[in-house]
Backbone and ligand atoms as CSV (ligand in chain L), in Angstrom:
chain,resi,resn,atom,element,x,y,z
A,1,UNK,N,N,-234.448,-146.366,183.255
A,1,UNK,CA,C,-233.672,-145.801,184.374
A,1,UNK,C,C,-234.238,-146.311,185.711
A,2,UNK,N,N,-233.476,-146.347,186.780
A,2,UNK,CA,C,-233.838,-147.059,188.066
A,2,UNK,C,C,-234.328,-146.003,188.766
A,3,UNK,N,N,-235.476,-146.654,189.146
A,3,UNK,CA,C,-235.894,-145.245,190.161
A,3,UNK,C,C,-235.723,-145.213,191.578
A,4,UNK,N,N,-235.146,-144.512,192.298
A,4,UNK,CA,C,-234.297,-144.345,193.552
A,4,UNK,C,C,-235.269,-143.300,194.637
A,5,UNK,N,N,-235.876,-143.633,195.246
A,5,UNK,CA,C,-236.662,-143.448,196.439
A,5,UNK,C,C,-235.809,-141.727,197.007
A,6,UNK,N,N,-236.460,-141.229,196.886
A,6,UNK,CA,C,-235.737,-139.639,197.702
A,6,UNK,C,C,-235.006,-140.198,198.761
A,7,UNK,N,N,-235.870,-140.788,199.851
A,7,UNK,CA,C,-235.089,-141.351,201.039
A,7,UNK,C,C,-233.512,-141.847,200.935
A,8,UNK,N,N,-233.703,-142.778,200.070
A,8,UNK,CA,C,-232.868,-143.560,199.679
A,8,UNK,C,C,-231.588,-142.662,198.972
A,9,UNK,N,N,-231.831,-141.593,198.461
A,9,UNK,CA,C,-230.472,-140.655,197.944
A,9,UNK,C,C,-230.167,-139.975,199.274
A,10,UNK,N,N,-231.340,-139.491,199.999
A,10,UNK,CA,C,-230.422,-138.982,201.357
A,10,UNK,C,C,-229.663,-139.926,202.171
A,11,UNK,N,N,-229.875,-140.697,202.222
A,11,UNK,CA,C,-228.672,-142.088,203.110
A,11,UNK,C,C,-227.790,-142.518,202.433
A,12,UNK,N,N,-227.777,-142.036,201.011
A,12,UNK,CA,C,-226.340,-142.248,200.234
A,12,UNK,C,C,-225.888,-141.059,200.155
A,13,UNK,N,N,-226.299,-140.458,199.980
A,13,UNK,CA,C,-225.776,-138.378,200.324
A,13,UNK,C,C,-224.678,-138.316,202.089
A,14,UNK,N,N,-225.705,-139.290,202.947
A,14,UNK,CA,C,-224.982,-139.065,204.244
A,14,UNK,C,C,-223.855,-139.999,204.754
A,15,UNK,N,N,-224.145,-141.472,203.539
A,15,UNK,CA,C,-222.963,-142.442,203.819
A,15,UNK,C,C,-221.656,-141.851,202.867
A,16,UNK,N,N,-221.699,-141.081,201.977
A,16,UNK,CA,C,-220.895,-140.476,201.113
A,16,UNK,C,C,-219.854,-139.573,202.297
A,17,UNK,N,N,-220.871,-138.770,202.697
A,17,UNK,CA,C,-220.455,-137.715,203.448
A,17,UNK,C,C,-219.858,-138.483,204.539
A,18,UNK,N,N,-220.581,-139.011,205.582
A,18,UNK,CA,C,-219.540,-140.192,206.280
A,18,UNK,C,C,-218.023,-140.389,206.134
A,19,UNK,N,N,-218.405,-140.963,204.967
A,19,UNK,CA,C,-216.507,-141.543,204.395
A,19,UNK,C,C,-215.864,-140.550,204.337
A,20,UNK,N,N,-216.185,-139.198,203.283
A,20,UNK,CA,C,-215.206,-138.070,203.603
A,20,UNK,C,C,-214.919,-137.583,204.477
A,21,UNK,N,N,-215.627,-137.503,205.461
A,21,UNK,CA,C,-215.136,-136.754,206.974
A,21,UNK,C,C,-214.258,-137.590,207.688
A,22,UNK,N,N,-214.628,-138.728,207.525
A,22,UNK,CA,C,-213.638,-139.972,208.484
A,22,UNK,C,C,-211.919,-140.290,207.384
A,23,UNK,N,N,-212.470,-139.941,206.090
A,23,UNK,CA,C,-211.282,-139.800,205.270
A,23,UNK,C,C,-210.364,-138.491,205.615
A,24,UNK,N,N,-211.098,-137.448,206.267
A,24,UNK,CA,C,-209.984,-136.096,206.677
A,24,UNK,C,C,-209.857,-136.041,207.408
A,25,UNK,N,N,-210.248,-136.973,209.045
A,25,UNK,CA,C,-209.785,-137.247,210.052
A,25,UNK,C,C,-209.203,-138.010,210.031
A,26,UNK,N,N,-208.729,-139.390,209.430
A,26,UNK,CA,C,-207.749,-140.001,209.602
A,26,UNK,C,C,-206.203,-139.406,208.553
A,27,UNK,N,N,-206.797,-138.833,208.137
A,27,UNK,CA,C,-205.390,-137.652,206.768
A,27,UNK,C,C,-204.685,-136.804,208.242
A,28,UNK,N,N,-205.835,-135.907,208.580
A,28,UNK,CA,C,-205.399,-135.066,209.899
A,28,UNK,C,C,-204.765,-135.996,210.943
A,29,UNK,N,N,-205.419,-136.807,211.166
A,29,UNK,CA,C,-204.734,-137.744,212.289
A,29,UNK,C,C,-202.916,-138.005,212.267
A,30,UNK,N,N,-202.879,-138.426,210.781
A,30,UNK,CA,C,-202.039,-138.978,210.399
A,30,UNK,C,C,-200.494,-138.048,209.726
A,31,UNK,N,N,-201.219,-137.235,209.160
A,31,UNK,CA,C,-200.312,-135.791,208.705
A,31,UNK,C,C,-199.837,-134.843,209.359
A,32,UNK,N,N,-201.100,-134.505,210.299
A,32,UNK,CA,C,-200.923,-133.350,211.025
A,32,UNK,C,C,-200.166,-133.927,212.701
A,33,UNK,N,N,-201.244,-134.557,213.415
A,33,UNK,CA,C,-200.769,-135.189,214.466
A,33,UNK,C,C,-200.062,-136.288,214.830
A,34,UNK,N,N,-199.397,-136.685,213.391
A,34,UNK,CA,C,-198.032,-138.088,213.428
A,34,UNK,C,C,-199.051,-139.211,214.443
A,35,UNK,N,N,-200.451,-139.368,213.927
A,35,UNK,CA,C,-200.680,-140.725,214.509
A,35,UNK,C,C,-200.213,-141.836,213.681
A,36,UNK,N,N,-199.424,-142.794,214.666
A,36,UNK,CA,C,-198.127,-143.649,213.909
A,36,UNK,C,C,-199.357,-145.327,214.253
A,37,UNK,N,N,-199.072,-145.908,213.424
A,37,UNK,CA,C,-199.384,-147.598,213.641
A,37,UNK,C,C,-198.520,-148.122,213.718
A,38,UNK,N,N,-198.334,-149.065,215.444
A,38,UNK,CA,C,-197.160,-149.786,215.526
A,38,UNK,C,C,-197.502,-151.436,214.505
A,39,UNK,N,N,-196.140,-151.722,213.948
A,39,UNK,CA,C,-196.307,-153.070,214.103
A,39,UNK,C,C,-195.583,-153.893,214.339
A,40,UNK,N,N,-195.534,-155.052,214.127
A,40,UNK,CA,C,-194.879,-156.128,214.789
A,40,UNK,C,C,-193.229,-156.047,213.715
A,41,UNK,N,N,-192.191,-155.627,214.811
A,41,UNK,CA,C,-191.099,-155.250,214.293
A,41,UNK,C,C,-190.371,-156.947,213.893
A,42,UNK,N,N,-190.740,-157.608,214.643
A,42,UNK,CA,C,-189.836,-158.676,214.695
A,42,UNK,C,C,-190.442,-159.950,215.555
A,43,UNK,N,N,-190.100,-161.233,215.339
A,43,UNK,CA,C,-190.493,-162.135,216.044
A,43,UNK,C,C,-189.530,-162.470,217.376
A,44,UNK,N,N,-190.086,-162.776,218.168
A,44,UNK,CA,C,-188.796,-163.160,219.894
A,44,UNK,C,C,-189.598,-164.308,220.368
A,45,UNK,N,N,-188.888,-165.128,220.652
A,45,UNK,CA,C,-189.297,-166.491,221.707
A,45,UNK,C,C,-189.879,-165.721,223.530
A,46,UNK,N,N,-191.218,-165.525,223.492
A,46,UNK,CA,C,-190.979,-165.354,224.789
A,46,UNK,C,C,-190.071,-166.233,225.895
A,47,UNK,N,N,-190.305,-167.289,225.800
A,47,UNK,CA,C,-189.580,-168.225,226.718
A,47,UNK,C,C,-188.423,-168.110,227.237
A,48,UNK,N,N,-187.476,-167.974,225.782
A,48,UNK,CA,C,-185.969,-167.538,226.318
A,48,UNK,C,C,-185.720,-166.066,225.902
A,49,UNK,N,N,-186.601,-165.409,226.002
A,49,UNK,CA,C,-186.480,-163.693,225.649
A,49,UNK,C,C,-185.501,-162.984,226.670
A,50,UNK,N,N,-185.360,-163.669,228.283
A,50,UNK,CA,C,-184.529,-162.843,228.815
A,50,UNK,C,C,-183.383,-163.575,229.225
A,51,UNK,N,N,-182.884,-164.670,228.487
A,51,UNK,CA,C,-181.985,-165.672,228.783
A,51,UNK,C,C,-180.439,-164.709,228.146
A,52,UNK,N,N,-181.145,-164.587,226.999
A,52,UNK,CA,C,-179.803,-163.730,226.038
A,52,UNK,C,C,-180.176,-162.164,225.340
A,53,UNK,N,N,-179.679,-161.644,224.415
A,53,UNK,CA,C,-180.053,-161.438,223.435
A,53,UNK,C,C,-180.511,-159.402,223.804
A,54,UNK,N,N,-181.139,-158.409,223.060
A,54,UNK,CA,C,-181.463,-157.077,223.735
A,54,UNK,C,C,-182.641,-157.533,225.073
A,55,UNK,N,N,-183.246,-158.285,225.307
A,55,UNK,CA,C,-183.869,-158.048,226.676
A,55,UNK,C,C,-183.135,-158.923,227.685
A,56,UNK,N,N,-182.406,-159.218,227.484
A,56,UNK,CA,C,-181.499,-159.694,228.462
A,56,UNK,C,C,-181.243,-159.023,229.798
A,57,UNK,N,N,-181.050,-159.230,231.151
A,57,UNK,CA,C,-180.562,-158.049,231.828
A,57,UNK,C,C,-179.792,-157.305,231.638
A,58,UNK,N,N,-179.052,-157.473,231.083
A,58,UNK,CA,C,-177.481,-156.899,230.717
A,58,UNK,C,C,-177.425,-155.644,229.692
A,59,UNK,N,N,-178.685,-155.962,228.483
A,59,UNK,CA,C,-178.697,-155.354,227.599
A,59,UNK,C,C,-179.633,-154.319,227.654
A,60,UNK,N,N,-180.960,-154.790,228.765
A,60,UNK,CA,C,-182.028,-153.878,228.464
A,60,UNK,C,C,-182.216,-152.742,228.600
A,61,UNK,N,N,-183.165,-151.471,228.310
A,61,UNK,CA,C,-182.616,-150.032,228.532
A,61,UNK,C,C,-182.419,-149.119,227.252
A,62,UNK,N,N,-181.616,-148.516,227.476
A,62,UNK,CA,C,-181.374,-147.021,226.501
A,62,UNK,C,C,-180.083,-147.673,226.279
A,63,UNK,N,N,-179.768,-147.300,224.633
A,63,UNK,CA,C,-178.456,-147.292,224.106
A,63,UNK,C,C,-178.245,-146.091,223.219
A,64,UNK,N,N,-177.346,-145.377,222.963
A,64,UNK,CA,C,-176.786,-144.573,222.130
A,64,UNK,C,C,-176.618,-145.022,220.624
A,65,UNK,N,N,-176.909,-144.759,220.142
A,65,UNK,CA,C,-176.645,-145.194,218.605
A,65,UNK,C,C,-175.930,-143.831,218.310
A,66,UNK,N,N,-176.280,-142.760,218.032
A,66,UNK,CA,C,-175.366,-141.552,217.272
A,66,UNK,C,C,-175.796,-140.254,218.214
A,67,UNK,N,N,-175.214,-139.368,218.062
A,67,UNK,CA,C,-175.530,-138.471,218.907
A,67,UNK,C,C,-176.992,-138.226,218.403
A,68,UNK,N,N,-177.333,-138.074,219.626
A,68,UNK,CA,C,-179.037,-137.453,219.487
A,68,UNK,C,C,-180.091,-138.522,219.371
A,69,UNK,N,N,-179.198,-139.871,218.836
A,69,UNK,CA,C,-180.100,-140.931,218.103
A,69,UNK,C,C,-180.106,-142.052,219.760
A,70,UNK,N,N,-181.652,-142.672,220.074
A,70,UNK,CA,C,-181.132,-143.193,221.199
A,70,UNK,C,C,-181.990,-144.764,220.388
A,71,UNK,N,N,-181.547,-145.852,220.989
A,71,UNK,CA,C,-182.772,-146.877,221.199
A,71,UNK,C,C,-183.271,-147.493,222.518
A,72,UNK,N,N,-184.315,-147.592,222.760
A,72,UNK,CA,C,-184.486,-148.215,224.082
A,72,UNK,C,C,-185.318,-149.509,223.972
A,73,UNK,N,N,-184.169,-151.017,224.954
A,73,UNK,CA,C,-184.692,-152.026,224.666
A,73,UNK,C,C,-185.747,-152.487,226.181
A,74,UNK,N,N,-187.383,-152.475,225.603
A,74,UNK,CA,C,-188.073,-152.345,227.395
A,74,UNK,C,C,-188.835,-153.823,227.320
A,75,UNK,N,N,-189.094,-154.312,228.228
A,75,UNK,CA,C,-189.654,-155.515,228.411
A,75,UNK,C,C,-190.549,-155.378,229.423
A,76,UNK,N,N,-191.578,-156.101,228.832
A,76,UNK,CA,C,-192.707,-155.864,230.092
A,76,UNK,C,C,-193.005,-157.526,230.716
A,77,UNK,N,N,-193.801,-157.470,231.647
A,77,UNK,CA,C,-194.100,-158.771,232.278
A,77,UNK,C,C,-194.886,-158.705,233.532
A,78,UNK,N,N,-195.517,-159.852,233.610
A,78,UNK,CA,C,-196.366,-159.934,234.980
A,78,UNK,C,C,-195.957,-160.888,235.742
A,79,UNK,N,N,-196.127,-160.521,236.905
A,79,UNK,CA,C,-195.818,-161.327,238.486
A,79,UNK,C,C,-194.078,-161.654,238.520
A,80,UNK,N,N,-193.754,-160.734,239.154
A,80,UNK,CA,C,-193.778,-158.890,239.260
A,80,UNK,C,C,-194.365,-158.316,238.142
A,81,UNK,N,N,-195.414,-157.325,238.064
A,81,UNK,CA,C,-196.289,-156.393,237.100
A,81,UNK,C,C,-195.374,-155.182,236.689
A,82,UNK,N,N,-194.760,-155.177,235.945
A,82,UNK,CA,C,-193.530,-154.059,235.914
A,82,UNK,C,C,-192.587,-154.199,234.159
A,83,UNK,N,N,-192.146,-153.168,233.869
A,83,UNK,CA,C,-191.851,-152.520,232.807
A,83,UNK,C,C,-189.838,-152.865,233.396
A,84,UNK,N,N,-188.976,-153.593,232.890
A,84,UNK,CA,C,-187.499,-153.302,232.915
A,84,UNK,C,C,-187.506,-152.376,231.754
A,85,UNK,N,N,-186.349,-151.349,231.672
A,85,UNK,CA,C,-186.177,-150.602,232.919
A,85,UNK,C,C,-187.667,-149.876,233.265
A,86,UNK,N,N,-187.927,-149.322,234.342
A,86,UNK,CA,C,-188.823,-148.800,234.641
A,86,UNK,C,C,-188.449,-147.133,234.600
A,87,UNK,N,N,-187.488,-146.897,234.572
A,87,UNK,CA,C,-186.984,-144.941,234.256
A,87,UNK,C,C,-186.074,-144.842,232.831
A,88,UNK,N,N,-186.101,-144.387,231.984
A,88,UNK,CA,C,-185.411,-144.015,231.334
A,88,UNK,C,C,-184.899,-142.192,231.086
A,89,UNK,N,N,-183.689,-141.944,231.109
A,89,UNK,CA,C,-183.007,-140.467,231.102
A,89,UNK,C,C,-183.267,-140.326,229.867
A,90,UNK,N,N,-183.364,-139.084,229.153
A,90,UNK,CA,C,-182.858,-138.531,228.107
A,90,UNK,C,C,-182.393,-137.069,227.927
A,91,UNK,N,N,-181.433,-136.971,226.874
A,91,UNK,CA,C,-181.187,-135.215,227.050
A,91,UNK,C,C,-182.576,-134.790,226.163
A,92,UNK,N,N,-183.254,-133.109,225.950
A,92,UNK,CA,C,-183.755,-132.872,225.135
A,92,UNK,C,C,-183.471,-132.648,223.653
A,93,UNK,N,N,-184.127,-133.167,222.995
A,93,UNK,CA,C,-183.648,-133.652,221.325
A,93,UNK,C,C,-183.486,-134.714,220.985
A,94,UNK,N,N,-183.744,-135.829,221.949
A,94,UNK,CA,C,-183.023,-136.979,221.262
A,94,UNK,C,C,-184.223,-137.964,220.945
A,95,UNK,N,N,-183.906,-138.159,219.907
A,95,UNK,CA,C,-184.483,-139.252,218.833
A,95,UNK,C,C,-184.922,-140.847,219.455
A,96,UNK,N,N,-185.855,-141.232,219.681
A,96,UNK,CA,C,-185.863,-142.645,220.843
A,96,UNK,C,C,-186.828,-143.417,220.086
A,97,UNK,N,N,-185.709,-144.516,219.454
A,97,UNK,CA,C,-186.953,-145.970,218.975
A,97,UNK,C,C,-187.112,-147.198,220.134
A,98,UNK,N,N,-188.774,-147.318,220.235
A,98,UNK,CA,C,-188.482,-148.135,221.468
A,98,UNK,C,C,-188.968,-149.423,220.394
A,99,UNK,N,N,-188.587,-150.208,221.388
A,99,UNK,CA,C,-188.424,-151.993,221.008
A,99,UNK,C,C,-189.187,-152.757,222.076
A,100,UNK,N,N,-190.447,-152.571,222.369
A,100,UNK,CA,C,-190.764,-153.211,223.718
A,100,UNK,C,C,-191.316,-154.571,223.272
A,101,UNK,N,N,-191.023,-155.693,224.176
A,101,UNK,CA,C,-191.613,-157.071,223.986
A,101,UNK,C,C,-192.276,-157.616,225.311
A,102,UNK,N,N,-192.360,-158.585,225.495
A,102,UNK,CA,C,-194.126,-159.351,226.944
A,102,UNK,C,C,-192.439,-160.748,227.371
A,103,UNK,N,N,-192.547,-160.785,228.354
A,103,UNK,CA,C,-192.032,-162.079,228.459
A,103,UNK,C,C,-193.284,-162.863,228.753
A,104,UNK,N,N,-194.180,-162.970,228.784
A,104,UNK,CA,C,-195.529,-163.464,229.362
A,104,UNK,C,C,-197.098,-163.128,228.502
A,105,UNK,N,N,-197.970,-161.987,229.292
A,105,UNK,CA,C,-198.816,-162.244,228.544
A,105,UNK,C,C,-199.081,-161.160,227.657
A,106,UNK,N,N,-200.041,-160.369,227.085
A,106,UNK,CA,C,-200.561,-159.351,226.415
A,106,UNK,C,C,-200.490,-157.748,227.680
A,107,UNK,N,N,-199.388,-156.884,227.158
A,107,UNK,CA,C,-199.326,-155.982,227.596
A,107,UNK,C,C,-199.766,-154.809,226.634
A,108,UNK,N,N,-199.543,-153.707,227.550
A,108,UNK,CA,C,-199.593,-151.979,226.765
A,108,UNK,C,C,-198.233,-151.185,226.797
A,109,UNK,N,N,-198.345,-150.597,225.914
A,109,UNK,CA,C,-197.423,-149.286,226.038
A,109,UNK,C,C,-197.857,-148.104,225.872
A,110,UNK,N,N,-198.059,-147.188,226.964
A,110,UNK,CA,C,-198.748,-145.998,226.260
A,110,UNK,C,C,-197.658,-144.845,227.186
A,111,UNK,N,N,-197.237,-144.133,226.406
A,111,UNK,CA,C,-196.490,-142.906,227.122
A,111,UNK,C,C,-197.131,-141.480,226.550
A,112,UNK,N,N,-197.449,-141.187,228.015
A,112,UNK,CA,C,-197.925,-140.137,227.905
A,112,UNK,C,C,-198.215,-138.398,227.554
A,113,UNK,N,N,-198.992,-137.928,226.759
A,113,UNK,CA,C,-198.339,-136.949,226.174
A,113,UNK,C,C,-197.691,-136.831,224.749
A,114,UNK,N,N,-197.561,-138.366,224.305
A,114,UNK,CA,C,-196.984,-138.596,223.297
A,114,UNK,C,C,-197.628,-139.491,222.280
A,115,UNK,N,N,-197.473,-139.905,221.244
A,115,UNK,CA,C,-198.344,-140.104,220.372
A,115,UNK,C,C,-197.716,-141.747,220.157
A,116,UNK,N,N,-197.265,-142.149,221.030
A,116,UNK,CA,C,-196.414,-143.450,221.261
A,116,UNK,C,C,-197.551,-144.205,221.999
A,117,UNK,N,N,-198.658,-145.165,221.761
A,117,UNK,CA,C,-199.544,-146.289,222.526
A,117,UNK,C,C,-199.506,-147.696,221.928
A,118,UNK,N,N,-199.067,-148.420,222.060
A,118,UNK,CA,C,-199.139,-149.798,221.394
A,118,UNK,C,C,-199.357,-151.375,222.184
A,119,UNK,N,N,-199.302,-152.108,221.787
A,119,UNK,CA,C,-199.748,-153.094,222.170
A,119,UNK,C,C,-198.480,-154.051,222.159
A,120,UNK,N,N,-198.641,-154.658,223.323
A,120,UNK,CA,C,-197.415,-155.360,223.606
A,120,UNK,C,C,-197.585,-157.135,223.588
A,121,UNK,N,N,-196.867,-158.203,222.862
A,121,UNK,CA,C,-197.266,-159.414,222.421
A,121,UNK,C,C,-196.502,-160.095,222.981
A,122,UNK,N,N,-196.974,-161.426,223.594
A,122,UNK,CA,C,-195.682,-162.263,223.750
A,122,UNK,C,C,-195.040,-162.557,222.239
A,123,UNK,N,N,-194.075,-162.684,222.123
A,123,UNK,CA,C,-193.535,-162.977,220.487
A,123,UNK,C,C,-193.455,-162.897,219.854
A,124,UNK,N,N,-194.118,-161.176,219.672
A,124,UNK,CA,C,-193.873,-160.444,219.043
A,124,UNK,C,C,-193.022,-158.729,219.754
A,125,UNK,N,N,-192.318,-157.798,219.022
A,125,UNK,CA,C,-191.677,-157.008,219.248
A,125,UNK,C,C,-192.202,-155.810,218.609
A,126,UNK,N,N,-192.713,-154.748,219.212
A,126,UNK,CA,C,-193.803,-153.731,218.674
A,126,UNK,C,C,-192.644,-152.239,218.658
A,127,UNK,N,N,-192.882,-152.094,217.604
A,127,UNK,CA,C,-191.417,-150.636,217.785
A,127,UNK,C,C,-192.264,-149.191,217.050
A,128,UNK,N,N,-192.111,-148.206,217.919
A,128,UNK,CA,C,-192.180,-147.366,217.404
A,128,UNK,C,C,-191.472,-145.939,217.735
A,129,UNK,N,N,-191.068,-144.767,216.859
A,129,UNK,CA,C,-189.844,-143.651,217.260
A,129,UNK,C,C,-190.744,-142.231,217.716
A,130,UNK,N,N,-189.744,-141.670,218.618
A,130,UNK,CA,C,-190.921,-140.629,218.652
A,130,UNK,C,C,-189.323,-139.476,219.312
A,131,UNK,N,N,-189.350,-138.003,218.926
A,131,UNK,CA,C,-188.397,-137.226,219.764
A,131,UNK,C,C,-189.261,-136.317,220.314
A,132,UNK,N,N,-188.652,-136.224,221.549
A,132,UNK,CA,C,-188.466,-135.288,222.766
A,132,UNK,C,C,-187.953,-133.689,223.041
A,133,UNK,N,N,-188.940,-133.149,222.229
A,133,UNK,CA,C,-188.305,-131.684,222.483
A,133,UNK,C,C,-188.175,-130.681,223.311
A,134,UNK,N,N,-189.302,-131.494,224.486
A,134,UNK,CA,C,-189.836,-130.477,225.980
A,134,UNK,C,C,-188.507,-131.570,226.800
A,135,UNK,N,N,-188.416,-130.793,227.507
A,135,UNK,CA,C,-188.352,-131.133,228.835
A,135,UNK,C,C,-189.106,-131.494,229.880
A,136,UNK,N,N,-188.962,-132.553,230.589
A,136,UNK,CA,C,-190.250,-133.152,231.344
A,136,UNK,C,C,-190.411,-134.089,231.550
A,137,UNK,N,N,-191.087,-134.781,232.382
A,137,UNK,CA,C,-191.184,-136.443,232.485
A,137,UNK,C,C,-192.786,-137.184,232.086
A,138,UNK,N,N,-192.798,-138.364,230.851
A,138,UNK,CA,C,-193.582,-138.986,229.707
A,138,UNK,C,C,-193.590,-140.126,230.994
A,139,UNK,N,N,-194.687,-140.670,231.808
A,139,UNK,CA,C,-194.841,-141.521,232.260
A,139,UNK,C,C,-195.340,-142.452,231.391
A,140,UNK,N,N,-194.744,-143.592,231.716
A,140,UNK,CA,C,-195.685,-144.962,230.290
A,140,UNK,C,C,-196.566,-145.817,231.743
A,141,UNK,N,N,-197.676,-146.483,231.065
A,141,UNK,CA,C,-198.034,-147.522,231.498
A,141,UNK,C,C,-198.817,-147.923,230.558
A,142,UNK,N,N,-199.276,-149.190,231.285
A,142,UNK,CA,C,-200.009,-150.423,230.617
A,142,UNK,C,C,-201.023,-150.013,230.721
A,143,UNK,N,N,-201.768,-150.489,229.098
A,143,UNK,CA,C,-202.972,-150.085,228.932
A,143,UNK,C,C,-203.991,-151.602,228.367
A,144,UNK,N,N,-203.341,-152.860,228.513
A,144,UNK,CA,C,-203.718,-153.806,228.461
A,144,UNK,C,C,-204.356,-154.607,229.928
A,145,UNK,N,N,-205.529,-155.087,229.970
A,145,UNK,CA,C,-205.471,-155.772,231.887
A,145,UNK,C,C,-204.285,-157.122,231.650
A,146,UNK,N,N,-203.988,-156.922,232.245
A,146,UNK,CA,C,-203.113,-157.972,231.931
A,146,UNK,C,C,-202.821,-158.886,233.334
A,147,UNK,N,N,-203.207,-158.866,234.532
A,147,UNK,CA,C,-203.623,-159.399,235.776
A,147,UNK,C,C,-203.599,-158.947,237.040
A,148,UNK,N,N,-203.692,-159.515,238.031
A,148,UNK,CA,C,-203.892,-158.358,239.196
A,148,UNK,C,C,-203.294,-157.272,239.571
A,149,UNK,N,N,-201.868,-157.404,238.987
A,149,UNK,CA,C,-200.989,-156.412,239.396
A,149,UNK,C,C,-200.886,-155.429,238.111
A,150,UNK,N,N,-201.932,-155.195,237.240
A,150,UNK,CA,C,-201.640,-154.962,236.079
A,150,UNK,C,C,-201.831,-152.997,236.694
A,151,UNK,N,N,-202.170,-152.701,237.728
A,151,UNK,CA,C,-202.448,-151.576,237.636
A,151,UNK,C,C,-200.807,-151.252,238.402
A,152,UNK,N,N,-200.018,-151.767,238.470
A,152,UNK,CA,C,-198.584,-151.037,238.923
A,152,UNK,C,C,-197.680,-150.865,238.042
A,153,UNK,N,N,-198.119,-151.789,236.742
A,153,UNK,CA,C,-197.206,-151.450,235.826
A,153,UNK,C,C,-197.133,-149.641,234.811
A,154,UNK,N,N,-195.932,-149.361,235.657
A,154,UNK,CA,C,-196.139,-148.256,235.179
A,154,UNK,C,C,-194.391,-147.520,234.922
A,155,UNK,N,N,-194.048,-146.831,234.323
A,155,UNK,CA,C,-192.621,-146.385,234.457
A,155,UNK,C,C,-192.846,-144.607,233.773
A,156,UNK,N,N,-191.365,-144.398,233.627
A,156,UNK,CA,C,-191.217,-143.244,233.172
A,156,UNK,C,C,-190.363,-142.745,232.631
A,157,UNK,N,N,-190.010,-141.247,231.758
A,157,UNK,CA,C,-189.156,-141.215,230.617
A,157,UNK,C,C,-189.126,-139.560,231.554
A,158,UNK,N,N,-187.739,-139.187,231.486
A,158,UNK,CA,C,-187.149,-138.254,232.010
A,158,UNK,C,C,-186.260,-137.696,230.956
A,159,UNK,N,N,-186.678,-136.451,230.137
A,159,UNK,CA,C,-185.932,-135.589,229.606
A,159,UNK,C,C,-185.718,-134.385,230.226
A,160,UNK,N,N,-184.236,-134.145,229.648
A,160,UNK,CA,C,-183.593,-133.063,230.902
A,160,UNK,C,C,-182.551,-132.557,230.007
L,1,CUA,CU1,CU,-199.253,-155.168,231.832
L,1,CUA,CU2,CU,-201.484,-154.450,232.211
């Protein structure tokens, strides 16, 4: 039989214990407090990302899909440091998948209050859903540096 140093069972006693606790905080995280992992919904050409297509001017923003059900298409970018649209309305209850993409470099999304923070790619499209049951306004900003003007990028979500 191998003989195992006392020491040596208490630092496997405490790396044991370790894993389980970090195993029922990420269960809790995940069960209890809907911590969501965004990922990469889809591939987009930054280049011609606002030529056509949902970040287009035309298109970008909040759309209705079904009652209650919303999507919002947001684009971020630097020089101008700013989030299109930068306000979004909603009634309370409604269901909102966002679709945000970079025409440029490595941005954030973090709205506040809400369990919605992700990371924003050129060329890639980061989506994640979240509903609105308060009333109130979810300011988002960037949580990436992303260049000098990176501290104005900021917008906001208005349920009413
Ligand atoms: Cu965009 Cu920091």
């Amino acid at each position: 039989m191998i003989h195992i140093h006392v020491y040596e069972k208490w630092w496997i006693a405490v790396t044991a214990i370790m894993l389980i606790v970090l195993s029922v905080l990420v269960g809790v995280a995940g069960f209890v407090n809907g911590f969501q992992v965004p990922q990469p919904f889809a591939r987009i050409d930054p280049n011609t990302v606002k030529a056509s297509g949902p970040y287009s001017e035309a298109e970008l923003g909040l759309r209705e899909l079904a009652p209650g059900k919303y999507e919002a298409h947001i684009l971020a970018q630097a020089s101008p440091w700013r989030y299109y649209p930068s306000e979004i309305t909603v009634p309370v209850g409604a269901t909102v998948t966002f679709y945000v993409t970079s025409a440029d470099v490595q941005h954030g999304f973090k709205v506040q209050d809400t369990n919605i923070n992700m990371m924003v790619l050129p060329g890639q499209v980061a989506k994640l859903t979240r509903t609105f049951d308060k009333a109130g306004e979810f300011p988002y900003v960037c949580t990436e540096y992303c260049g000098v003007g990176h501290q104005n990028m900021y917008g906001k979500i208005i349920v009413k």
